[in-house]
KOLZA-515862 format. One record per residue (C-alpha): residue number from 1; x, z, y. Coordinates in steps of 0.2 Angstrom, whole numbers, plus 5000, padded with zeros to 4 digits. Layout:
! KOLZA-515862
<atom><nr>NUM</nr><u>X</u><w>Z</w><v>Y</v></atom>
...
***
This chain:
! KOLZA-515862
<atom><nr>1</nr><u>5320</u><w>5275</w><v>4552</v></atom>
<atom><nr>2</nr><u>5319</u><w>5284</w><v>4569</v></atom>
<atom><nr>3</nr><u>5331</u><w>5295</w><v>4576</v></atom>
<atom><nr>4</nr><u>5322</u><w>5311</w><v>4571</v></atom>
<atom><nr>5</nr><u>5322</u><w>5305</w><v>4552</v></atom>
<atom><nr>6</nr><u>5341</u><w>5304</w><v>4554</v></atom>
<atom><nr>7</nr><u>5344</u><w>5320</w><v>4562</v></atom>
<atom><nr>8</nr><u>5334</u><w>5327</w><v>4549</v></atom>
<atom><nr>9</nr><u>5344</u><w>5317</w><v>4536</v></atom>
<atom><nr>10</nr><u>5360</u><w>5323</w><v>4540</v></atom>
<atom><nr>11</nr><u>5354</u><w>5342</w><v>4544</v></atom>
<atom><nr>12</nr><u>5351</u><w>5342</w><v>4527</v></atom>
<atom><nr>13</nr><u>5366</u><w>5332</w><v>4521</v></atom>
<atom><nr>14</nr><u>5376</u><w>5347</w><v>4533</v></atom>
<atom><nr>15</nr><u>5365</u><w>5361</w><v>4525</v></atom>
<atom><nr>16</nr><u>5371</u><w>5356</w><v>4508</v></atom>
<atom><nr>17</nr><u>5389</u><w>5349</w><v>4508</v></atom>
<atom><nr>18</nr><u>5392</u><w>5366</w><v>4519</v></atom>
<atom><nr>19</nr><u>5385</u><w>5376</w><v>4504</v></atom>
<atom><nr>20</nr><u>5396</u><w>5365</w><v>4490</v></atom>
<atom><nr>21</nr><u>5410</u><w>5369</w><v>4501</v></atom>
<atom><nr>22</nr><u>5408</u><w>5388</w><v>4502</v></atom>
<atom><nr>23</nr><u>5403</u><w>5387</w><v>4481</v></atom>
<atom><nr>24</nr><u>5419</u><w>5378</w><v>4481</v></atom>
<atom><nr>25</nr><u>5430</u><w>5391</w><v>4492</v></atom>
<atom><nr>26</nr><u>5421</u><w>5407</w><v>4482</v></atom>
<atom><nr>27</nr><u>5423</u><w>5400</w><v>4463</v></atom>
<atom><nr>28</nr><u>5443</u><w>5395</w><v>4468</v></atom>
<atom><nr>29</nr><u>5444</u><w>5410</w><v>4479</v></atom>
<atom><nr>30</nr><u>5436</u><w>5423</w><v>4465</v></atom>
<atom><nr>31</nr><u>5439</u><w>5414</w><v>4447</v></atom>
<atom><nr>32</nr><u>5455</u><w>5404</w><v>4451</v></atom>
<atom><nr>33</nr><u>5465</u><w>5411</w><v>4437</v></atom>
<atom><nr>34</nr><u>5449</u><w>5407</w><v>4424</v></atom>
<atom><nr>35</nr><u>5448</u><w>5389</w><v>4432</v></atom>
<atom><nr>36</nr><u>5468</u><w>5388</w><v>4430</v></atom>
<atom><nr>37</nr><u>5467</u><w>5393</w><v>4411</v></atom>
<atom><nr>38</nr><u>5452</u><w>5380</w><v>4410</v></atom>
<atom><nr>39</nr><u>5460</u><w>5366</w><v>4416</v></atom>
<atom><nr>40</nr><u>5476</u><w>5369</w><v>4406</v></atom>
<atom><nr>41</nr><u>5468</u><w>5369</w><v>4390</v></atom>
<atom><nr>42</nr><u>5466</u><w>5350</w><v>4394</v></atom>
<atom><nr>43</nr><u>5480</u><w>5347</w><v>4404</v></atom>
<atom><nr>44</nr><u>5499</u><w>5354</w><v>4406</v></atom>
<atom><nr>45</nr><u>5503</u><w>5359</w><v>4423</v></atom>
<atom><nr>46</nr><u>5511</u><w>5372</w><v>4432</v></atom>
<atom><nr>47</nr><u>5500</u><w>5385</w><v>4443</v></atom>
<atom><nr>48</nr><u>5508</u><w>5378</w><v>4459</v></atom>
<atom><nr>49</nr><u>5504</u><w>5361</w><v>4456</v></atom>
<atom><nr>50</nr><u>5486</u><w>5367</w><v>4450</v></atom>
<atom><nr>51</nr><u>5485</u><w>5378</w><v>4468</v></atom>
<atom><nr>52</nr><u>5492</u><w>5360</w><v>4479</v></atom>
<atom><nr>53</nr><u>5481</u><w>5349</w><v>4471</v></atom>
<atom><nr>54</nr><u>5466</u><w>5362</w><v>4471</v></atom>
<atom><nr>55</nr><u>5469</u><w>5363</w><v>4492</v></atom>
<atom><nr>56</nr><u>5469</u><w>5347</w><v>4495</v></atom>
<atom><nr>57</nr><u>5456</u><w>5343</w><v>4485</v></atom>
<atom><nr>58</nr><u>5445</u><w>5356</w><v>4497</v></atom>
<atom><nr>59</nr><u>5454</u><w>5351</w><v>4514</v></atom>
<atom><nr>60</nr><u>5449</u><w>5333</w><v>4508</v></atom>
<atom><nr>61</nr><u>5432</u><w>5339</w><v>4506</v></atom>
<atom><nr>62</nr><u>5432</u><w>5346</w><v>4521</v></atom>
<atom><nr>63</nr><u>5439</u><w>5333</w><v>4533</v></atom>
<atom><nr>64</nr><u>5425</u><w>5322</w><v>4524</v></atom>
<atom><nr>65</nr><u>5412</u><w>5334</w><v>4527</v></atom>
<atom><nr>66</nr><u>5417</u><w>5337</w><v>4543</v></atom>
<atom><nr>67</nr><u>5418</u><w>5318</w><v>4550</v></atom>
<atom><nr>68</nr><u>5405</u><w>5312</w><v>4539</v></atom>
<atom><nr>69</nr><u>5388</u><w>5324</w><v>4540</v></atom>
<atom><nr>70</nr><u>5393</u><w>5340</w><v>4554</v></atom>
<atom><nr>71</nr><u>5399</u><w>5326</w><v>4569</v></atom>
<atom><nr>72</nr><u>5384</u><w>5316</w><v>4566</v></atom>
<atom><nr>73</nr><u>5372</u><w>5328</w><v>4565</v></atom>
<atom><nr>74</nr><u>5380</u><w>5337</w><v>4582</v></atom>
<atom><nr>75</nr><u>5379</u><w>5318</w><v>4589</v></atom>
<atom><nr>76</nr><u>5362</u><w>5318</w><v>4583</v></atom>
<atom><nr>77</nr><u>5359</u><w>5336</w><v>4591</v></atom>
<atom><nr>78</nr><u>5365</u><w>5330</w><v>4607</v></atom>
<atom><nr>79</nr><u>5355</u><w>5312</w><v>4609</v></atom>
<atom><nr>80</nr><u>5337</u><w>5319</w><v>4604</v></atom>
***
């Protein structure tokens, strides 16, 4: 695998965790109250506990994205 493979590879990988995490930030942003009545037809738990574990879950998401697909591919961007 050369480097322009891997460049390619994680443009791509960028390109499409970015888009999962704006899907994610636009359904939580716009239907939060119909995924909060989803979830608690399976589960009981308070709407502030639902918005805390729904936030880290995206800043998680995020730190992961970030570190693991939009640094290397800005490495990538900077070697070739």
């Amino acid at each position: 695998m050369d480097l322009l493979m891997l460049r390619d590879f994680f443009m791509w990988c960028t390109i499409l965790n970015a888009g999962g995490l704006i899907f994610a930030a636009l359904i939580f942003g716009f239907l939060g109250d119909w995924v909060y009545a989803l979830h608690t037809r399976w589960y009981s738990i308070s709407r502030e506990s639902f918005n805390s574990i729904i936030y880290a879950v995206v800043v998680f998401y995020k730190t992961l994205f970030i570190v693991f697909c939009l640094f290397p591919y800005i490495a990538l961007l900077i070697l070739i």
